[in-house]
Each structure stands twice: as C-alpha cells, then as structure tokens.
C-alpha positions in Angstrom: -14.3 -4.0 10.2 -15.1 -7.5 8.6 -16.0 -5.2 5.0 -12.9 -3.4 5.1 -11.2 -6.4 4.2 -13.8 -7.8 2.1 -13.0 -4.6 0.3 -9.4 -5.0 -0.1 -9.7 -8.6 -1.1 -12.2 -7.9 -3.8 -9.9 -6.6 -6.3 -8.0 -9.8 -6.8 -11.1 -11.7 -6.6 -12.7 -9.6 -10.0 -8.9 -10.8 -11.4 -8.4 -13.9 -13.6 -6.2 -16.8 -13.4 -3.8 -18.1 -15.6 -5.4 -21.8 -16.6 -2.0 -23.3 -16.1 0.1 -21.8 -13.6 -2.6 -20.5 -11.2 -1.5 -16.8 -11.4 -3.0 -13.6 -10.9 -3.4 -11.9 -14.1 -4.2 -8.3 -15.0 -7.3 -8.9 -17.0 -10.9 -8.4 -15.1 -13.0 -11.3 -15.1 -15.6 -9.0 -17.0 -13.6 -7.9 -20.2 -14.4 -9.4 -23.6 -12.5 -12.5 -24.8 -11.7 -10.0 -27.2 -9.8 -7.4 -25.3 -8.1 -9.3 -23.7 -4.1 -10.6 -24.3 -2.8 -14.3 -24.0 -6.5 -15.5 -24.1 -6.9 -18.8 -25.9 -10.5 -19.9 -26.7 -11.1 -23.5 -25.6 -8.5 -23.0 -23.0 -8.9 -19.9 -21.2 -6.7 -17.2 -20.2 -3.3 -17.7 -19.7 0.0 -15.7 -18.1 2.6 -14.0 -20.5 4.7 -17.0 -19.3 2.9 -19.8 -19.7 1.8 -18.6 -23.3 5.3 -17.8 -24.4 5.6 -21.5 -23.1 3.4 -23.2 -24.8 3.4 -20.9 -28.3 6.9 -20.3 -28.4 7.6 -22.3 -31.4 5.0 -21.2 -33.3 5.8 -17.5 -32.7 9.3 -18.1 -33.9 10.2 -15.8 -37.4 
C-alpha cells in the first residue's frame, strides 16, 4: 500500500520549483535548459508570475 502512494507522489516530485515563489511548475526536472520557458541561467527556473515580475520592464514595447 506504502508504493501506491509513493506512486502518486512521484509526479510532483520529477516537477520543478519556481526559485522564488516555491511553486510547482510544469517543466520535468529532466528537460533541457533549453526547452524549457521562464528559465533563467544563473538563477534557475522560475513561475510565469514571478518572471513577469521581475522582467516586466524589460519586456515592455
């Protein structure tokens, strides 16, 4: 029973985390740097939020 939820929690555990905010984001721990979206090298992956946030003036037309 224990590895049925191992299982289920596995998922979220291949997931990675926003460097700021903590949050789950869609993008596996395994993909390329460069396949993924909202990456930033030096920082780390970051949330559509929290890179709107931080790169909101520079993405300003």
């Amino acid at each position: 029973m224990e590895d049925v939820y191992r299982q289920a929690a596995e998922p979220e555990e291949r997931l990675e985390k926003c460097v700021l905010c903590g949050r789950t984001v869609p993008v596996w721990r395994e993909s390329h740097i460069s396949e993924r979206r909202y990456y930033v090298e030096g920082a780390g992956q970051l949330c559509a939020r929290c890179f709107y946030d931080v790169y909101q003036n520079e993405l300003a037309f």
